[in-house]
C-alpha positions in Angstrom: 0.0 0.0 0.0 3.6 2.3 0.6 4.5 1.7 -2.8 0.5 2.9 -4.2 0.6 5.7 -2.2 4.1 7.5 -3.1 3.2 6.8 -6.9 -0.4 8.3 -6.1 1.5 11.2 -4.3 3.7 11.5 -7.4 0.7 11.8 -10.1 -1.1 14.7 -7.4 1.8 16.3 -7.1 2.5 16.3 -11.2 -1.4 17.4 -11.5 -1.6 20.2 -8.9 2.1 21.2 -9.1 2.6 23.1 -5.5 4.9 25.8 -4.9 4.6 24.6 -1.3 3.8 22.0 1.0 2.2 22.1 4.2 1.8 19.6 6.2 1.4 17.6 10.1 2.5 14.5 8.9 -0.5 12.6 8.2 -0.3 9.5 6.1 1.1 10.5 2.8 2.9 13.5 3.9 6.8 12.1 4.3 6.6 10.9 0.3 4.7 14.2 -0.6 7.5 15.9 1.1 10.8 14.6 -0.8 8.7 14.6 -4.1 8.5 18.2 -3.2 12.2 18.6 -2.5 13.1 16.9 -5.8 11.5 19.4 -7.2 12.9 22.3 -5.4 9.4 23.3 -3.8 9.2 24.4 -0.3 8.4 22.0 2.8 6.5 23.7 6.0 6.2 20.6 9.0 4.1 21.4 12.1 4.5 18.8 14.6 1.6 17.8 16.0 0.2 19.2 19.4 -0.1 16.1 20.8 4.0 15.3 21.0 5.3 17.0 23.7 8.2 15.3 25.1 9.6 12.7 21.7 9.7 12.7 17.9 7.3 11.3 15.6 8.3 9.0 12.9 6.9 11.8 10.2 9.3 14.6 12.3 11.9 12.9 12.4 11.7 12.0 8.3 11.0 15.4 7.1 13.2 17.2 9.8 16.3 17.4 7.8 14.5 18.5 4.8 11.8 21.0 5.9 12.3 24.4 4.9 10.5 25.6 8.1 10.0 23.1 10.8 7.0 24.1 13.8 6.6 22.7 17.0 4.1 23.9 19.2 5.7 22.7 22.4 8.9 25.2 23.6 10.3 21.7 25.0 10.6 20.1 21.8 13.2 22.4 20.8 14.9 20.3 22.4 14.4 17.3 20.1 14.4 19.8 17.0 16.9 22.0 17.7 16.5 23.7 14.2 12.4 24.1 14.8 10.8 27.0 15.0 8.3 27.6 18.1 4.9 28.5 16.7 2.8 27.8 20.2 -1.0 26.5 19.9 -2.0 25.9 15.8 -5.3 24.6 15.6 
């Protein structure tokens, strides 16, 4: 279903061509996001609210990449020392 999704990613991606992509790391985002980067486009993560205190698997995939990396936590700075802190983003 991995392999479906990053060549369904691909095609949306070709079809909608984005100057940027935004994103909390939901499902197809980490593929979305190096499709973007091979294409020079710009990559905006938000962590989620709900990590306060470790890395997601999606964070920590798109971290070195991201062009502007949120967290919404002060603490997880700590984790993502390159992050920006961006408070409560609902």
């Amino acid at each position: 279903m991995f392999s479906f999704n990053i060549l369904k990613s691909f095609y949306i991606f070709l079809k909608e061509k984005p100057d940027v992509i935004i994103t909390t790391g939901a499902h197809t985002a980490v593929p979305m996001c190096y499709i973007a980067k091979l294409f020079g486009k710009k990559v905006i993560y938000i962590e989620s609210f709900a990590k306060t205190k470790s890395a997601s698997l999606s964070g920590r995939l798109i971290y070195p990449i991201a062009d502007l990396f949120v967290v919404q936590w002060e603490k997880m700075l700590e984790v993502y020392p390159k992050a920006v802190y961006g408070g409560s983003i609902f």
